[in-house]
C-alpha positions as CSV (number, residue, x, y, z in Angstrom):
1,X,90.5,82.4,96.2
2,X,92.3,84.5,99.3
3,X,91.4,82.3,102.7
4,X,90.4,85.1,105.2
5,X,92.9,82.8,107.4
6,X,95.7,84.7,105.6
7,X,94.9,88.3,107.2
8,X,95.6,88.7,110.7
9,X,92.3,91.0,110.9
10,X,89.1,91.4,108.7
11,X,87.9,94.7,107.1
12,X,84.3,93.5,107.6
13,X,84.3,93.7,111.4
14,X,86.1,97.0,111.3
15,X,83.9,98.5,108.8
16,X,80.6,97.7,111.0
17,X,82.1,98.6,114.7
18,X,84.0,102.2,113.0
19,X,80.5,103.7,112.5
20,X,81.5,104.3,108.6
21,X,79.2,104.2,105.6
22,X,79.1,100.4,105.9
23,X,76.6,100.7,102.3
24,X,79.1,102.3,100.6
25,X,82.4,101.0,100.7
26,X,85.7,100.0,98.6
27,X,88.3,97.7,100.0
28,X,92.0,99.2,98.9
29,X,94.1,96.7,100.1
30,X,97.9,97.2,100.8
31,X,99.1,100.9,100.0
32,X,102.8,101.5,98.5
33,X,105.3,100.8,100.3
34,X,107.6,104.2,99.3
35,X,106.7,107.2,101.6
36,X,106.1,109.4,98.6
37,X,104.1,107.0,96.4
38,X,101.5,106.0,99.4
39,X,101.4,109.9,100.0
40,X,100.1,110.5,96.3
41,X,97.7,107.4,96.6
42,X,96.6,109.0,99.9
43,X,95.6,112.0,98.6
44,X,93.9,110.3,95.9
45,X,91.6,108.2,98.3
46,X,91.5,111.5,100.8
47,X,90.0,112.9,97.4
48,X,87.9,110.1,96.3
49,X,86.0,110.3,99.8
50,X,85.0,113.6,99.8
51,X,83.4,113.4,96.9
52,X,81.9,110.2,96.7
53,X,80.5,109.5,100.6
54,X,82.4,106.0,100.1
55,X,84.2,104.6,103.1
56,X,87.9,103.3,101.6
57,X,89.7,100.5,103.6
58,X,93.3,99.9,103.4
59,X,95.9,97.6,105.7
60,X,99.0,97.8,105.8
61,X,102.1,95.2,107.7
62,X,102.0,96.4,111.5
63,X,105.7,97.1,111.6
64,X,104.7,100.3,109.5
65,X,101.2,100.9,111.5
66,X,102.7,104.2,112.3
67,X,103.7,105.5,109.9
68,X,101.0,104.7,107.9
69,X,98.5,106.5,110.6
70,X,101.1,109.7,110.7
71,X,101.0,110.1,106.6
72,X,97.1,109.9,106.9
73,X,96.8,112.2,109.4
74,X,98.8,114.7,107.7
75,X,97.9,113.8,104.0
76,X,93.8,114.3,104.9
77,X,91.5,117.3,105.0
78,X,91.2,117.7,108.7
79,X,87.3,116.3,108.4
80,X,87.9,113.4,107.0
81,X,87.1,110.5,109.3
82,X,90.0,108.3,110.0
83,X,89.1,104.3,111.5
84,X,91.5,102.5,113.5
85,X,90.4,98.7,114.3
86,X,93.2,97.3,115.8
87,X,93.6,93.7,117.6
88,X,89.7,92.5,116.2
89,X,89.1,89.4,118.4
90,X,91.2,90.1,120.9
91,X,91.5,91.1,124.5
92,X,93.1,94.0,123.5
93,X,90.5,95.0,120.9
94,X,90.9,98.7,119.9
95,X,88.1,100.7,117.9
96,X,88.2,104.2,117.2
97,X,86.7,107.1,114.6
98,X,88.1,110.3,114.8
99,X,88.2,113.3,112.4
100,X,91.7,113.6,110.9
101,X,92.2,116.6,112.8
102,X,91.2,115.2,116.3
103,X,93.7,112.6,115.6
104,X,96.3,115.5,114.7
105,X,95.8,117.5,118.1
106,X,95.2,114.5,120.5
107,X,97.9,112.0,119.6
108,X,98.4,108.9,117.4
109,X,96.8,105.6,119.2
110,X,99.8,102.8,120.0
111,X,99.1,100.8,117.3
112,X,103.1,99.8,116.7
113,X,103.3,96.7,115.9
114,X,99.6,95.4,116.2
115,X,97.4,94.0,113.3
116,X,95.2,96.9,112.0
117,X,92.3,97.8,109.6
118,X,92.5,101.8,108.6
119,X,89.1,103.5,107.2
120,X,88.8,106.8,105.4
121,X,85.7,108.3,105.1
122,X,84.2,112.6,104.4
Protein backbone atom coordinates (compact mmCIF):
# COMPACT_ATOMS: atom_id res chain seq x y z
CA UNK A 1 0.00 0.00 0.00
CA UNK A 2 1.12 3.72 -1.31
CA UNK A 3 1.28 6.04 2.04
CA UNK A 4 -0.45 9.33 0.83
CA UNK A 5 2.84 10.70 2.81
CA UNK A 6 4.67 9.88 -0.52
CA UNK A 7 2.86 12.61 -2.79
CA UNK A 8 3.55 16.01 -2.11
CA UNK A 9 -0.23 16.84 -2.90
CA UNK A 10 -3.56 14.77 -2.90
CA UNK A 11 -5.93 14.33 -5.96
CA UNK A 12 -8.90 14.17 -3.47
CA UNK A 13 -8.64 17.81 -2.25
CA UNK A 14 -8.11 19.01 -5.84
CA UNK A 15 -10.90 17.05 -7.28
CA UNK A 16 -13.54 18.60 -4.67
CA UNK A 17 -12.13 22.49 -4.64
CA UNK A 18 -11.76 22.28 -8.99
CA UNK A 19 -15.60 22.13 -9.28
CA UNK A 20 -15.18 18.80 -11.53
CA UNK A 21 -17.46 15.80 -11.66
CA UNK A 22 -16.23 14.74 -8.22
CA UNK A 23 -18.94 11.34 -8.91
CA UNK A 24 -17.30 10.46 -11.76
CA UNK A 25 -13.75 10.33 -11.73
CA UNK A 26 -10.47 8.24 -12.78
CA UNK A 27 -7.07 8.87 -11.22
CA UNK A 28 -4.27 8.57 -14.21
CA UNK A 29 -1.34 8.95 -12.32
CA UNK A 30 2.11 10.00 -13.84
CA UNK A 31 1.88 10.68 -17.74
CA UNK A 32 5.01 9.64 -20.07
CA UNK A 33 7.75 11.29 -19.69
CA UNK A 34 8.63 11.67 -23.81
CA UNK A 35 6.93 14.80 -25.24
CA UNK A 36 5.38 12.79 -28.02
CA UNK A 37 4.24 9.71 -26.02
CA UNK A 38 2.34 12.02 -23.17
CA UNK A 39 0.92 13.95 -26.29
CA UNK A 40 -0.69 10.59 -27.72
CA UNK A 41 -1.94 9.71 -24.08
CA UNK A 42 -3.22 13.29 -23.90
CA UNK A 43 -5.35 13.07 -26.67
CA UNK A 44 -6.54 9.81 -25.53
CA UNK A 45 -7.75 11.20 -22.01
CA UNK A 46 -8.79 14.70 -23.98
CA UNK A 47 -10.94 11.93 -25.95
CA UNK A 48 -12.00 9.78 -23.08
CA UNK A 49 -13.60 13.01 -21.38
CA UNK A 50 -15.70 14.11 -23.94
CA UNK A 51 -17.30 11.24 -24.25
CA UNK A 52 -17.68 9.79 -21.04
CA UNK A 53 -18.42 13.15 -18.55
CA UNK A 54 -15.53 11.51 -16.35
CA UNK A 55 -13.12 13.94 -14.70
CA UNK A 56 -9.34 12.32 -15.34
CA UNK A 57 -6.51 13.31 -12.85
CA UNK A 58 -2.99 13.09 -13.63
CA UNK A 59 0.46 14.59 -11.75
CA UNK A 60 3.27 14.92 -12.97
CA UNK A 61 7.23 15.94 -11.13
CA UNK A 62 7.00 19.94 -10.69
CA UNK A 63 10.19 20.49 -12.54
CA UNK A 64 8.00 19.62 -15.72
CA UNK A 65 4.67 21.45 -14.41
CA UNK A 66 5.06 23.48 -17.45
CA UNK A 67 5.33 21.71 -19.79
CA UNK A 68 2.93 19.44 -18.87
CA UNK A 69 0.16 22.43 -18.69
CA UNK A 70 1.50 23.87 -22.30
CA UNK A 71 1.02 20.15 -24.02
CA UNK A 72 -2.54 20.08 -22.39
CA UNK A 73 -3.50 23.27 -23.46
CA UNK A 74 -2.63 22.71 -26.82
CA UNK A 75 -3.35 18.85 -27.10
CA UNK A 76 -7.38 19.59 -25.76
CA UNK A 77 -10.55 20.65 -27.56
CA UNK A 78 -10.65 24.21 -26.50
CA UNK A 79 -13.91 23.20 -24.02
CA UNK A 80 -12.36 20.93 -22.20
CA UNK A 81 -12.01 22.02 -18.59
CA UNK A 82 -8.51 22.05 -17.47
CA UNK A 83 -7.78 21.92 -13.16
CA UNK A 84 -4.77 23.36 -11.67
CA UNK A 85 -4.49 22.66 -7.75
CA UNK A 86 -1.22 23.69 -6.98
CA UNK A 87 0.49 24.13 -3.32
CA UNK A 88 -2.89 22.19 -1.41
CA UNK A 89 -2.22 23.11 2.22
CA UNK A 90 -0.28 25.79 1.75
CA UNK A 91 -0.05 29.50 2.11
CA UNK A 92 0.36 29.72 -1.36
CA UNK A 93 -2.59 27.54 -2.19
CA UNK A 94 -3.56 27.94 -5.92
CA UNK A 95 -7.06 26.55 -7.43
CA UNK A 96 -8.25 27.16 -10.71
CA UNK A 97 -10.82 25.63 -13.60
CA UNK A 98 -10.61 27.14 -16.81
CA UNK A 99 -11.72 25.94 -20.28
CA UNK A 100 -8.62 24.89 -22.35
CA UNK A 101 -9.12 27.70 -24.45
CA UNK A 102 -9.33 30.41 -21.66
CA UNK A 103 -6.06 29.06 -20.51
CA UNK A 104 -4.76 29.39 -24.23
CA UNK A 105 -5.64 33.23 -24.62
CA UNK A 106 -4.95 34.33 -20.93
CA UNK A 107 -1.69 32.81 -20.00
CA UNK A 108 -0.32 29.69 -18.24
CA UNK A 109 -0.46 30.05 -14.19
CA UNK A 110 3.30 30.05 -12.56
CA UNK A 111 3.17 26.72 -11.51
CA UNK A 112 7.19 26.02 -12.22
CA UNK A 113 8.39 24.20 -9.93
CA UNK A 114 5.41 23.84 -7.35
CA UNK A 115 3.61 20.50 -6.39
CA UNK A 116 0.49 20.20 -8.65
CA UNK A 117 -2.67 18.05 -9.30
CA UNK A 118 -3.93 18.51 -13.18
CA UNK A 119 -7.85 17.69 -13.92
CA UNK A 120 -9.38 17.10 -17.38
CA UNK A 121 -12.85 17.25 -17.71
CA UNK A 122 -15.76 18.02 -21.16
Amino acid sequence: MISSECFPTQPRPALAASGLNGQNFAFIGYLPQDASARTTQIQQISRAVQQSGQTRIVIETPYRNRQMMQTLVDTCAAQTRIGIATDLTLDSEQIMTLPSGDWKRGGLPDIDRRPTVFLLQA
